[in-house]
C-alpha positions in Angstrom: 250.5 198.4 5.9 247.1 200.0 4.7 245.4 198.0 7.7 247.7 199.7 10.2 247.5 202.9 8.7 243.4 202.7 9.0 243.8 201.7 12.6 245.9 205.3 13.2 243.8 207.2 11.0 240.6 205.6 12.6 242.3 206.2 16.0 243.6 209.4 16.1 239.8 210.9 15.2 240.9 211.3 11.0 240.3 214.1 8.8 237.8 215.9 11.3 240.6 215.4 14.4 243.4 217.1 12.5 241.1 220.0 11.2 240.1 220.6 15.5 243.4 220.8 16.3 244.6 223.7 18.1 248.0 222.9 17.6 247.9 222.4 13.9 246.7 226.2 13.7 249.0 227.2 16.3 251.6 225.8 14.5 251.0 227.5 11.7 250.9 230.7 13.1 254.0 230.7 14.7 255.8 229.2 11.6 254.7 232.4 9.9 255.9 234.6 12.7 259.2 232.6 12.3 259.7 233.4 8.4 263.2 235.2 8.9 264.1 231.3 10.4 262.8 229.1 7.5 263.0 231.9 4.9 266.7 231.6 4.8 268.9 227.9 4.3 269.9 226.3 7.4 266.7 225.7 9.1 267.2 222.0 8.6 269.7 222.2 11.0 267.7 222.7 14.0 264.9 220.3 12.9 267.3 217.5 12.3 269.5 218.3 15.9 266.1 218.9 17.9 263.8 215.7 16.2 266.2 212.8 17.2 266.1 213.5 20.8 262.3 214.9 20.9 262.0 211.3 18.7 263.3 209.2 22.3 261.2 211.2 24.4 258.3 210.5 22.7 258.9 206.6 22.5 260.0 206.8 26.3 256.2 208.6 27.2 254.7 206.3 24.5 256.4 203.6 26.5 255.1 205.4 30.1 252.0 205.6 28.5 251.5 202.1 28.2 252.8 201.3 31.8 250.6 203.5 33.4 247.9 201.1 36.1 247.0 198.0 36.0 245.5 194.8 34.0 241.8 196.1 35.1 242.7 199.6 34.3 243.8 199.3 31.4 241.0 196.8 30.6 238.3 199.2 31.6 239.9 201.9 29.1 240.3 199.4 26.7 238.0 197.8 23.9 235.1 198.9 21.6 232.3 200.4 23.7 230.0 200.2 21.1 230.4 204.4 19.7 230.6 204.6 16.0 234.3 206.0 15.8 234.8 202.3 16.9 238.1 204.2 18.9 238.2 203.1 22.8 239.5 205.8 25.0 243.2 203.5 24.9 243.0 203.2 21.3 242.2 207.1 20.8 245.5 207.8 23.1 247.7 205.1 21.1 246.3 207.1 18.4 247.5 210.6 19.8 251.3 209.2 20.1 251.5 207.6 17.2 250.6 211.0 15.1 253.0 212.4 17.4 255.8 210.1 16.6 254.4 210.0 12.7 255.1 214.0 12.3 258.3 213.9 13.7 259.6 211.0 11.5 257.7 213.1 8.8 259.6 216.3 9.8 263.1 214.8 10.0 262.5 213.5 6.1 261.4 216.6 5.0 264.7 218.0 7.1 267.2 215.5 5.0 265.4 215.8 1.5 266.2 219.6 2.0 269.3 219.6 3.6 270.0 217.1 0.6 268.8 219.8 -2.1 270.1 223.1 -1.0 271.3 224.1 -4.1 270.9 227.3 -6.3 270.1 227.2 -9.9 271.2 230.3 -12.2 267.7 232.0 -13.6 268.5 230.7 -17.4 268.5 227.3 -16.1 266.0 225.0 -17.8 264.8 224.1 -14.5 264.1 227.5 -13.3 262.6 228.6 -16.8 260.6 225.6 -17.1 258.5 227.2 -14.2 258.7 230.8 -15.4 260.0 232.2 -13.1 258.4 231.2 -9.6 261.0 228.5 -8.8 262.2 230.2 -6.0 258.2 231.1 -4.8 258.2 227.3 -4.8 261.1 226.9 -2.5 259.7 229.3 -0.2 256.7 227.5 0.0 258.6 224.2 0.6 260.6 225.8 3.0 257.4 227.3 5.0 255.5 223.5 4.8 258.3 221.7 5.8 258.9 224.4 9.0 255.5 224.3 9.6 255.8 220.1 10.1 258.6 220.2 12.5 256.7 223.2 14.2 253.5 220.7 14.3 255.4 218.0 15.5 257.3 220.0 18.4 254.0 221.2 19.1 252.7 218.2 19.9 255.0 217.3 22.4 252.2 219.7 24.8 249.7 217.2 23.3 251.1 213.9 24.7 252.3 215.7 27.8 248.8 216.2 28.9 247.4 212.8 27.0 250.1 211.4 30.1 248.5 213.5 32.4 244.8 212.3 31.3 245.7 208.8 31.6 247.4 210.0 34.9 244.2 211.7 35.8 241.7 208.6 35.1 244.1 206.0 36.8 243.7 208.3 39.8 240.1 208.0 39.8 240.1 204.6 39.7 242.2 203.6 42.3 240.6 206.2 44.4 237.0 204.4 43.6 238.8 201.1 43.9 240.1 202.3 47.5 236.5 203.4 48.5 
């Protein structure tokens, strides 16, 4: 399992990727613009009705994805070029889906363990006292991250849209060369 995950983390650009991400930040933005939505219980409900079929689109473009030309396409997009991110333009869009399908299985999770735990405590319970006070700050916050995950994820449906469209895009230019 940790050799897969180093092949995804490795692929998708790590650390550095995620931080470059328009549609992290973007996600974050509107999740604060949304705060009467995931400020108040029920926002679950929409991650975990929306996720599931956002979930078969994304394995039905993963699966278009990997269609797309043929055996000397995919060959010349494939395999370490020699770069030190070791990530091959096919690897690097394999990487792409599978952070898009990762956040989404994240976001459904986070839907169900909230959904699971929507519960108020009286103020003089243990619970609540044992964090002076700020118990419900915390859900707030929990609320806001786990809103902000499904936001990210939906968000990311633009980004393997137009990682189709890319692979679209070079397949184009190589049959056209090919054709020449």
């Amino acid at each position: 399992m940790s050799n897969i995950l180093s092949v995804y983390y490795k692929a998708y650009g790590g650390f550095g990727a995620l931080l470059k991400s328009y549609y992290l930040y973007g996600s974050f933005f509107i999740s604060i613009a949304l705060f009467p939505h995931w400020s108040a219980s029920g926002w679950w409900d929409d991650v975990l009705s929306i996720m599931p079929n956002l979930l078969g689109f994304s394995l039905g473009g993963y699966a278009m994805f990997l269609a797309i030309g043929d055996e000397k396409f995919r060959s010349l997009i494939a395999g370490d070029d020699g770069d030190e991110d070791g990530a091959s333009p096919f690897l690097s869009l394999n990487g792409a889906f599978v952070h898009f399908i990762v956040l989404q299985v994240v976001a459904l999770f986070i839907a169900l363990f909230r959904k699971a735990y929507d519960f108020s405590l009286p103020l003089d319970h243990p619970f609540v006292e044992f964090f002076n006070g700020y118990f419900h700050d915390m859900i707030i916050v929990g609320n806001f991250i786990g809103y902000w995950v499904f936001i990210y994820a939906l968000s990311l449906t633009l980004a393997a849209t137009f990682a189709l469209l890319r692979v679209g895009r070079w397949y184009d230019i190589y049959q056209t060369d090919k054709n020449k």
